[in-house]
C-alpha positions as a Markdown table, in Angstrom:
| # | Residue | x | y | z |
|---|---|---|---|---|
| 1 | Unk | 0.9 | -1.1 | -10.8 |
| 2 | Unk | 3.2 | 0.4 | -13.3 |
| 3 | Unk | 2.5 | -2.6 | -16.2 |
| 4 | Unk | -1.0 | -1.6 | -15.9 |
| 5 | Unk | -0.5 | 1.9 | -16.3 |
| 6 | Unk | 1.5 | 1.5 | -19.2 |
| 7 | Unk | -1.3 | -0.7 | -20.3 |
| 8 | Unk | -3.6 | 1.9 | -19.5 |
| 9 | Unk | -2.1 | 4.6 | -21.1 |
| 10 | Unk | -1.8 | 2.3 | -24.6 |
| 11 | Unk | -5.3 | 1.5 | -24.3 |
| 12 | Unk | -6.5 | 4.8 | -23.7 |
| 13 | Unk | -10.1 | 4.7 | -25.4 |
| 14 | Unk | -11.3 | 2.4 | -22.3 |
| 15 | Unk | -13.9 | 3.3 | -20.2 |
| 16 | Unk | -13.4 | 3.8 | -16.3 |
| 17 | Unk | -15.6 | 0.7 | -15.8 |
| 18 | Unk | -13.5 | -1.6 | -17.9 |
| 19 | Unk | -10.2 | 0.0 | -16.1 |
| 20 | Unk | -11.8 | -1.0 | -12.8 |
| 21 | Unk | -12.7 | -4.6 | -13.9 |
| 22 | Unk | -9.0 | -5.4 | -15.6 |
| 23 | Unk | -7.4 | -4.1 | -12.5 |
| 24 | Unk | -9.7 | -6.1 | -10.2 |
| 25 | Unk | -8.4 | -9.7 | -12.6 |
| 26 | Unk | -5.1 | -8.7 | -12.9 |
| 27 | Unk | -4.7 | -8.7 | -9.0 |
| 28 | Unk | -6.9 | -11.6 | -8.5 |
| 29 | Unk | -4.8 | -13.8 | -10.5 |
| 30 | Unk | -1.7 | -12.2 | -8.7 |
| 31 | Unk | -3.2 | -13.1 | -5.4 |
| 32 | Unk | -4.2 | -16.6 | -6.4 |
| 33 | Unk | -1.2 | -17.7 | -9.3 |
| 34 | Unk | -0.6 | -21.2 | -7.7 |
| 35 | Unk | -4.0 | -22.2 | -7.2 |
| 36 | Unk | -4.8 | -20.8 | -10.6 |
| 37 | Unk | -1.6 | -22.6 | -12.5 |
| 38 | Unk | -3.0 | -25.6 | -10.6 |
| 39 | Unk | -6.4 | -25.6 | -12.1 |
| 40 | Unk | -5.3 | -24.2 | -15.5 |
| 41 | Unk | -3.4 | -27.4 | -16.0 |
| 42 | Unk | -6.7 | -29.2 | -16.8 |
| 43 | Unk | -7.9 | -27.0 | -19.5 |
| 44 | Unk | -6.7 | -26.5 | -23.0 |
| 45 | Unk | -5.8 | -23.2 | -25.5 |
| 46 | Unk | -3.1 | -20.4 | -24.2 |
| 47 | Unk | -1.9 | -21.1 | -20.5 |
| 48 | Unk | -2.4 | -17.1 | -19.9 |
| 49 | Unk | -5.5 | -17.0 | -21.1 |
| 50 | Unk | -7.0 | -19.4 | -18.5 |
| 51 | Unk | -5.4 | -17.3 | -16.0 |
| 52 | Unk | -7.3 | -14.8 | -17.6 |
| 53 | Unk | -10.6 | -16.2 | -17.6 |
| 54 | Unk | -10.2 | -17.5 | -14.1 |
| 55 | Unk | -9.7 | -13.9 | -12.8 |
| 56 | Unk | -12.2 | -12.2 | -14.8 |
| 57 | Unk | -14.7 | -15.5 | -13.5 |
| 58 | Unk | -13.6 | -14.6 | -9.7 |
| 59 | Unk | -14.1 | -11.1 | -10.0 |
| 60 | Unk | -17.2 | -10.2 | -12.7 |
| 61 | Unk | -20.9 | -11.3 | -12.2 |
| 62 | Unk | -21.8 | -14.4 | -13.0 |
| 63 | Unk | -22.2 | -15.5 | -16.9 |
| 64 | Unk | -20.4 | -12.0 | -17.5 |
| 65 | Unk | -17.7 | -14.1 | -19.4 |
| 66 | Unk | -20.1 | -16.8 | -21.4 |
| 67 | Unk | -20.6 | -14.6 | -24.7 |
| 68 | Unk | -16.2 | -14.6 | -25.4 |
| 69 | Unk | -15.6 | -18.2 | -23.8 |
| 70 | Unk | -15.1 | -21.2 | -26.0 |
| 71 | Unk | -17.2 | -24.5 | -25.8 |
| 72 | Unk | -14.2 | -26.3 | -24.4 |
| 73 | Unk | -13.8 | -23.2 | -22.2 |
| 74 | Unk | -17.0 | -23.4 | -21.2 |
| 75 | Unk | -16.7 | -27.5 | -20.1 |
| 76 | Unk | -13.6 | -26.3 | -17.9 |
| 77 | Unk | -15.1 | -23.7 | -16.1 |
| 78 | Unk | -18.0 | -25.9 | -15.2 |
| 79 | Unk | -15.6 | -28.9 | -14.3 |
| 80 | Unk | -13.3 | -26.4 | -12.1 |
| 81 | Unk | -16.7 | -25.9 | -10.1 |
| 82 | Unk | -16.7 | -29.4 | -8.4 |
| 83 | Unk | -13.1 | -29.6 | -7.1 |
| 84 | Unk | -12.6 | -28.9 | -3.5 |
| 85 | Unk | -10.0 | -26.7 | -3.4 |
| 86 | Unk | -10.0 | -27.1 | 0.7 |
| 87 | Unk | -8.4 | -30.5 | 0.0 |
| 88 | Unk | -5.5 | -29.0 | -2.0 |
| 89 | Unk | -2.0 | -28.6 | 0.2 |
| 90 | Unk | -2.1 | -24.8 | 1.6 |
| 91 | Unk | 0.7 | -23.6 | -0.2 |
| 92 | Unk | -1.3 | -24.6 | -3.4 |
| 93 | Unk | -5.1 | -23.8 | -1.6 |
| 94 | Unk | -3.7 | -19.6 | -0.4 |
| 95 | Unk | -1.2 | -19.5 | -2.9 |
| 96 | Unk | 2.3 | -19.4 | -1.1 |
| 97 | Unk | 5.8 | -20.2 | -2.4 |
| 98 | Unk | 7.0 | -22.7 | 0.0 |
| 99 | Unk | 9.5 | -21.2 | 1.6 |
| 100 | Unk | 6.3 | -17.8 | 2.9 |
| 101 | Unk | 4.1 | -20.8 | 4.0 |
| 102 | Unk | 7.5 | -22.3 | 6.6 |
| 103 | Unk | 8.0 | -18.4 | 7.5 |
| 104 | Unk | 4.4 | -18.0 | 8.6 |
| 105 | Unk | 3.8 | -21.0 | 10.0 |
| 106 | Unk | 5.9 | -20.0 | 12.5 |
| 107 | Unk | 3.6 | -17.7 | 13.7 |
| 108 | Unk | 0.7 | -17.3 | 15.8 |
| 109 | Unk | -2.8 | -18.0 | 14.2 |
| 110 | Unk | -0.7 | -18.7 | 11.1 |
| 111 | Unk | -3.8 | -20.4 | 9.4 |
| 112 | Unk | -6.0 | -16.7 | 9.3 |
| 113 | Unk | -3.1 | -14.5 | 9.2 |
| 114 | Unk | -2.5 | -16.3 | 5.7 |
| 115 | Unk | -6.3 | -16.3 | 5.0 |
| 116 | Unk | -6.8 | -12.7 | 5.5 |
| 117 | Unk | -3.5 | -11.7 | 3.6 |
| 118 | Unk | -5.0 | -13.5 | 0.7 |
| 119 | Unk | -8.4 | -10.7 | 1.0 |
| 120 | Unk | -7.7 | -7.5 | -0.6 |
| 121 | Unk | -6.8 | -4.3 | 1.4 |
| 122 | Unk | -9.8 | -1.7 | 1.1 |
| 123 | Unk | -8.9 | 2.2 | 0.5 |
| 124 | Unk | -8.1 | 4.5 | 3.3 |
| 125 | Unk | -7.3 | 7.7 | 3.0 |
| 126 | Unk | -6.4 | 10.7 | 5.6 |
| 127 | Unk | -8.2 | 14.4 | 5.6 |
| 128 | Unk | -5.6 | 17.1 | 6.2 |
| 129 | Unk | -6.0 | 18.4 | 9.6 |
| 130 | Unk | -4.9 | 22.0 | 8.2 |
| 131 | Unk | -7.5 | 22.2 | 5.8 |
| 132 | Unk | -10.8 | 20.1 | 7.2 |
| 133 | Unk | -12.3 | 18.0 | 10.0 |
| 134 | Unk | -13.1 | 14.3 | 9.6 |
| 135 | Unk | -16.3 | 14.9 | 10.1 |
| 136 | Unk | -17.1 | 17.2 | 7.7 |
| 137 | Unk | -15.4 | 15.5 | 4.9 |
| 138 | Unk | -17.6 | 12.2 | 6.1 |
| 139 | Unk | -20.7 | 14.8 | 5.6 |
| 140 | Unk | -19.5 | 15.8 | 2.3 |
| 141 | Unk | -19.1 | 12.3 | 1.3 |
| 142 | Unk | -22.1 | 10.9 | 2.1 |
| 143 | Unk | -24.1 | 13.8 | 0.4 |
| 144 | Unk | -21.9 | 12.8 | -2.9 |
| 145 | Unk | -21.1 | 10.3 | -5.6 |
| 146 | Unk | -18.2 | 8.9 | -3.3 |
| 147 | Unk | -21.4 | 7.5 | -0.9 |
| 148 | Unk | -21.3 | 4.2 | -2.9 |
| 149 | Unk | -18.2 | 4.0 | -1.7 |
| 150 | Unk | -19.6 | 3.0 | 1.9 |
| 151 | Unk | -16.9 | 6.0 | 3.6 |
| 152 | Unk | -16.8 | 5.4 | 7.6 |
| 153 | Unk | -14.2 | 5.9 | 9.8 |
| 154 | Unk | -11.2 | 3.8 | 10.2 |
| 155 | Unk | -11.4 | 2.4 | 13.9 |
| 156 | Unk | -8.0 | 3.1 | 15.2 |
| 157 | Unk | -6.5 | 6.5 | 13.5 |
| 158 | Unk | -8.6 | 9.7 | 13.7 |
| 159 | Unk | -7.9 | 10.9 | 10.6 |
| 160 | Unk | -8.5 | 8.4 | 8.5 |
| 161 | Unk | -11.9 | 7.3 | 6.3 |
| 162 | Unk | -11.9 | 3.7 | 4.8 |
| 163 | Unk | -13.8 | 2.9 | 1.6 |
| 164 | Unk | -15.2 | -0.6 | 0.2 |
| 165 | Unk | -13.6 | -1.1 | -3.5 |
| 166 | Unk | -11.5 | 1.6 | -5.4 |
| 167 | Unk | -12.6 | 5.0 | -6.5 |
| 168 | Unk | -10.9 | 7.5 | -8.1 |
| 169 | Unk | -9.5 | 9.2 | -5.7 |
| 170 | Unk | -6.8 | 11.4 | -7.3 |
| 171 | Unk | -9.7 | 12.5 | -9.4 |
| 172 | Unk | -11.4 | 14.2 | -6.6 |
| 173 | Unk | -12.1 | 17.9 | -5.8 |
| 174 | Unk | -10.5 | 17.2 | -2.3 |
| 175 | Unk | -7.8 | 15.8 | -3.5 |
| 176 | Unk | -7.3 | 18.3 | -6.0 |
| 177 | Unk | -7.5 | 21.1 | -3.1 |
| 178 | Unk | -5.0 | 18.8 | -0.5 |
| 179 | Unk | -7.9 | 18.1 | 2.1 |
| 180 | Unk | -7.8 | 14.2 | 1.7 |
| 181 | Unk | -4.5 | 12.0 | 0.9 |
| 182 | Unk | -4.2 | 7.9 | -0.1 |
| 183 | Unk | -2.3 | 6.9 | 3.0 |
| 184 | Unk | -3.1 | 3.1 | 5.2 |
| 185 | Unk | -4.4 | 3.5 | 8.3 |
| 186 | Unk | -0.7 | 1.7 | 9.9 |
| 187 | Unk | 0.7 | 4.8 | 8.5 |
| 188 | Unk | -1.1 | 7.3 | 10.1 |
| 189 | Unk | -0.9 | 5.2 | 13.5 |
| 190 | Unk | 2.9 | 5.4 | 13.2 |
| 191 | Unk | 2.8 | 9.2 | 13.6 |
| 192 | Unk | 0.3 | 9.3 | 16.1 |
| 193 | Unk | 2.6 | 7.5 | 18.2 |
| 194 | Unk | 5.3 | 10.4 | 17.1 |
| 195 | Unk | 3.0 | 12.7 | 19.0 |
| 196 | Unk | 4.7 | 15.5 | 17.0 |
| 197 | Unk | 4.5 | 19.4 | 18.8 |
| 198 | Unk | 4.1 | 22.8 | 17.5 |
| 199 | Unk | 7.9 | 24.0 | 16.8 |
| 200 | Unk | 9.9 | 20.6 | 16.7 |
| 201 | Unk | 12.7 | 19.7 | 15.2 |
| 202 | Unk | 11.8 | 16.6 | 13.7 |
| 203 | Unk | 13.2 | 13.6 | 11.0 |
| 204 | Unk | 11.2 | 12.0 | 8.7 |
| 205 | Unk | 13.9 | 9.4 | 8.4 |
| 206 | Unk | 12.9 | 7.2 | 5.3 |
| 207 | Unk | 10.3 | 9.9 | 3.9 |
| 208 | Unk | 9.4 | 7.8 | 0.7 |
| 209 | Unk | 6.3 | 9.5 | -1.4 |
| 210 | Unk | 5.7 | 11.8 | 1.8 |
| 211 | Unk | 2.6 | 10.4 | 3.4 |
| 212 | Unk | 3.6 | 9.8 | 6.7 |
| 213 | Unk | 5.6 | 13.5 | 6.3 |
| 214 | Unk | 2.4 | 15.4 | 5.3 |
| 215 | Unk | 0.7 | 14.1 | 8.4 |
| 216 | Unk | 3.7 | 14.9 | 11.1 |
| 217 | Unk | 3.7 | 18.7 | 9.6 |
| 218 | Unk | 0.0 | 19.3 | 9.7 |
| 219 | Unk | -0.1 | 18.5 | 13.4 |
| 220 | Unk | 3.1 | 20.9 | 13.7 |
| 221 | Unk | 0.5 | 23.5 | 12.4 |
| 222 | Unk | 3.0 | 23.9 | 10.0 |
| 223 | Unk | 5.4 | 25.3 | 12.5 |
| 224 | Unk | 9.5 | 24.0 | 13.5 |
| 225 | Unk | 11.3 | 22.3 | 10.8 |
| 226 | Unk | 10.4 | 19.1 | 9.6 |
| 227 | Unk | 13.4 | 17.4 | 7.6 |
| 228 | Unk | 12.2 | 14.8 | 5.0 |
| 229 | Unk | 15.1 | 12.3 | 4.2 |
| 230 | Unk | 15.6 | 9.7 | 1.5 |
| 231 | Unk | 17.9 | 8.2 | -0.4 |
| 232 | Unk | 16.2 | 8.1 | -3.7 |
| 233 | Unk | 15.4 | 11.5 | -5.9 |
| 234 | Unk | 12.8 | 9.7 | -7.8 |
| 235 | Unk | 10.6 | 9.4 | -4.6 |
| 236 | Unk | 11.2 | 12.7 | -2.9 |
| 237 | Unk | 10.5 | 14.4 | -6.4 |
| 238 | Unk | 6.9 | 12.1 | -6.4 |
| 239 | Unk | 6.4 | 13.6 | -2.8 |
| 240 | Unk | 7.0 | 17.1 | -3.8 |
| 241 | Unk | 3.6 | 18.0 | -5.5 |
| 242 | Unk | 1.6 | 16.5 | -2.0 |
| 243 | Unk | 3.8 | 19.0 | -0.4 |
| 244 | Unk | 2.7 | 21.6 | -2.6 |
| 245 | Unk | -1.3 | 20.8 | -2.0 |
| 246 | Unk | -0.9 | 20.5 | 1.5 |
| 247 | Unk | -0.2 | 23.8 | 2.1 |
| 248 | Unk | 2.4 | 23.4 | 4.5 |
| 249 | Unk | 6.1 | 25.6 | 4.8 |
| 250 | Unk | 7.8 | 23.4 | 7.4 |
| 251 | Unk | 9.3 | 20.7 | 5.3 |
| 252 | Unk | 13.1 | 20.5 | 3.9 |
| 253 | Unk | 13.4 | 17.7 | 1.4 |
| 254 | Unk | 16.7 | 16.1 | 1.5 |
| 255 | Unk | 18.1 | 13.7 | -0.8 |
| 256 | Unk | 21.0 | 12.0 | 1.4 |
| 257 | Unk | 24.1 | 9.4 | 0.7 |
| 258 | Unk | 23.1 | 6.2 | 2.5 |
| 259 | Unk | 25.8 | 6.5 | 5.8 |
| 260 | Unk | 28.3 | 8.8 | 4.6 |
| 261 | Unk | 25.7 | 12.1 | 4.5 |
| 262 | Unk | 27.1 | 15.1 | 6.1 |
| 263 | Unk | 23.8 | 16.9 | 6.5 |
| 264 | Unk | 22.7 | 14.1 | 8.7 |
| 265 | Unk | 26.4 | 14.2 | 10.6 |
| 266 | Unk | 25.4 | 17.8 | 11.6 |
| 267 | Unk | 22.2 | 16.9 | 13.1 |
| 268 | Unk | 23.6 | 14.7 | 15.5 |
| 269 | Unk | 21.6 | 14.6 | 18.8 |
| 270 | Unk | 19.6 | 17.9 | 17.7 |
| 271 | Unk | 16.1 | 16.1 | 16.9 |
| 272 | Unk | 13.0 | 16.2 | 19.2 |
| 273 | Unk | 11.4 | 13.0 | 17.6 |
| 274 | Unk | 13.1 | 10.8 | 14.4 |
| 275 | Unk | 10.5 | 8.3 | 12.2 |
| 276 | Unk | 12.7 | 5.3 | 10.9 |
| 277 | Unk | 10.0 | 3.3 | 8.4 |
| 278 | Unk | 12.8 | 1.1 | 7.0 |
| 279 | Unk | 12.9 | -0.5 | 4.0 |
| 280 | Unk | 11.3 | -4.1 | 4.0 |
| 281 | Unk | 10.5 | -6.6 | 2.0 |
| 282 | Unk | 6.9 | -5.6 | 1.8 |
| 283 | Unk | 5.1 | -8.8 | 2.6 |
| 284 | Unk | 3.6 | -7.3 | 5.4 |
| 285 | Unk | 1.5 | -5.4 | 2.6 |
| 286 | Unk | 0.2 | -8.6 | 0.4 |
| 287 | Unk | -3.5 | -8.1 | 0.5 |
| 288 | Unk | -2.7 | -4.2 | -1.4 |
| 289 | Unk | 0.7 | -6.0 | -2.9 |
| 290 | Unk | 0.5 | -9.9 | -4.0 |
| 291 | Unk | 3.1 | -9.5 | -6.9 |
| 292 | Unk | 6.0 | -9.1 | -3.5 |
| 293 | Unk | 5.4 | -13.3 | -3.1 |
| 294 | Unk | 6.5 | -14.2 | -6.0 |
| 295 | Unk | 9.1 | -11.6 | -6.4 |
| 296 | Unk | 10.6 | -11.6 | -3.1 |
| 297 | Unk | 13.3 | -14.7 | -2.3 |
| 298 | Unk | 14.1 | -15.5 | 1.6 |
| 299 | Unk | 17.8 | -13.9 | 0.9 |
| 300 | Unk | 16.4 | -10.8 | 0.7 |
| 301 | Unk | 14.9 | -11.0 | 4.3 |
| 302 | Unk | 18.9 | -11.0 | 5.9 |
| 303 | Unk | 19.7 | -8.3 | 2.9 |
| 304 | Unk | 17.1 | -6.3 | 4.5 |
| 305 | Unk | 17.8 | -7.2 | 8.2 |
| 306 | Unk | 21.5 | -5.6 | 7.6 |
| 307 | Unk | 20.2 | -2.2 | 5.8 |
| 308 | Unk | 17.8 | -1.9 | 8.6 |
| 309 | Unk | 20.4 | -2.2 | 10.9 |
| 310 | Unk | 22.6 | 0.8 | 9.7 |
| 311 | Unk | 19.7 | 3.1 | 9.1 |
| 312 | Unk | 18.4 | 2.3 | 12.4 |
| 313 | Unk | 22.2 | 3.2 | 14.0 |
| 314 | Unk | 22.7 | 6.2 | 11.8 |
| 315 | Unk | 18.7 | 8.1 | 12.3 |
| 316 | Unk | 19.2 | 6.6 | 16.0 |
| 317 | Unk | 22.4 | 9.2 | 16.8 |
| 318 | Unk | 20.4 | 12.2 | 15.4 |
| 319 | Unk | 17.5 | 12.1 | 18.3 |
| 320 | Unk | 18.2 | 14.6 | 21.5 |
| 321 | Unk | 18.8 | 14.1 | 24.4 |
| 322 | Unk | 15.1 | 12.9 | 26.1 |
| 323 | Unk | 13.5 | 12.4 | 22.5 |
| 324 | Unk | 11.6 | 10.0 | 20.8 |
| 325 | Unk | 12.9 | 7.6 | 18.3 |
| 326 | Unk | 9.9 | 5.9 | 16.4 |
| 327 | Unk | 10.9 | 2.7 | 14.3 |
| 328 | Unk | 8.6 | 1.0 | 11.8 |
């Protein structure tokens, strides 16, 4: 995300279409780099630039391509077309160091679960229950340019609308005004299970950007005292202009020293309800996130297992007596 931007911002005379079309390539050849360095072995020229061209050919309408290709190019493309990928090992077929393919093996249904991880994510985002309803943002949408988008709810959370492809949606009126948010469905099921009430006390653990924070204070009705924790600056000073839209009062950004925090010391046992969404490695999130397979290593699973640990331990001692600890 952030090479692209840069790339985006350098290249600033590109049209929103053209923005839309490199992004889709870019993650395409993310998602599929093995298969794709498989196949690109055959052809000839700059090893990048058949990545390239097998992206753009995945992801743009067919013969999109022809007027840039070479002849030779050309000839590869057409000779890619009769390989069977299906009889390629799956580590080369989905696109899986070795060591992801052994880890989810080991798990049930391990052929789709890999399948599906390989499809990518569609857009959800969340309406702000301070500000509108559901269904009268669906209504909006549907009378508006964002009806392409094919906006229907998301099955499980009742907030959230899912899209098909990737508008603007930072662009937006509604964003603008702080009625809609970017935030996954599996977010917004996290603090449903919270079941947050009207003048809690309540820890936002591992707040991040703020999206899961926005959420537990608008069902507060903006009411109690909603503590959002985090280690890092950087992401608490990214979640501070959400705050600011949403509208809400109730939230106390804290940057904290990872176990040794004194603010957190004094809040021992005091919290009606305490979200722990730990850090991970991320590969949960590979259909929005392909890059984490080939930049995650299986030493950083235990490295993560241990940090979970302790931040699990230290946000566990700060729930009250007959709370509710959430972990994610």
């Amino acid at each position: 995300d952030q090479v692209l931007s840069r790339w985006m911002r350098a290249n600033s005379k590109m049209g929103a279409r053209d923005r839309a079309e490199v992004t889709e390539a870019v993650f395409n050849v993310l998602r599929h780099l093995r298969l794709y360095r498989n196949l690109a072995e055959s052809g000839s020229g700059h090893a990048v630039r058949r990545l390239a061209i097998l992206g753009l050919h995945a992801t743009m309408p067919p013969g999109s391509l022809d007027p840039g290709l070479e002849p030779a190019e050309k000839s590869w493309l057409e000779h890619l077309r009769r390989i069977d990928v299906s009889t390629m090992p799956r580590t080369i077929r989905e696109s899986l160091p070795d060591w992801l393919d052994e880890k989810l093996s080991a798990l049930p249904d391990s052929d789709a679960l890999i399948v599906a991880l390989n499809q990518p994510a569609p857009l959800d985002i969340r309406v702000n229950p301070l500000k509108i309803s559901r269904d009268d943002m669906l209504a909006a949408f549907a009378a508006g340019p964002a009806a392409r988008f094919e906006p229907q709810p998301t099955p499980y959370s009742p907030w959230g609308i899912r899209f098909q492809g990737r508008p603007s949606v930072a662009r937006w009126p509604a964003f603008e005004k702080g009625e809609i948010e970017v935030q996954d469905e599996g977010s917004q099921i996290l603090v449903t299970l919270m079941a947050p009430r009207r003048g809690e006390m309540i820890i936002d653990f591992c707040a991040g950007a703020g999206g899961k924070t926005l959420l537990l204070g608008a069902l507060m009705r903006s009411t109690g005292r909603l503590y959002a924790f985090d280690v890092s600056q950087a992401r608490l000073a990214r979640a501070k202009p959400r705050f600011a839209r949403s509208g809400l009062s109730n939230i106390v950004p804290v940057v904290i020293e990872p176990s040794t925090d004194q603010r957190v010391k004094r809040l021992r046992g005091k919290a009606q309800r305490v979200l722990v969404d730990a850090p991970c490695s991320g590969l949960g999130t590979l259909r929005r996130n392909p890059d984490l397979k080939w930049r995650q290593h299986p030493e950083v699973i235990s490295e993560f297992q241990r940090l979970q640990r302790s931040i699990l331990k230290e946000a566990a001692a700060c729930v009250a007596p007959g709370g509710r600890l959430v972990y994610a």
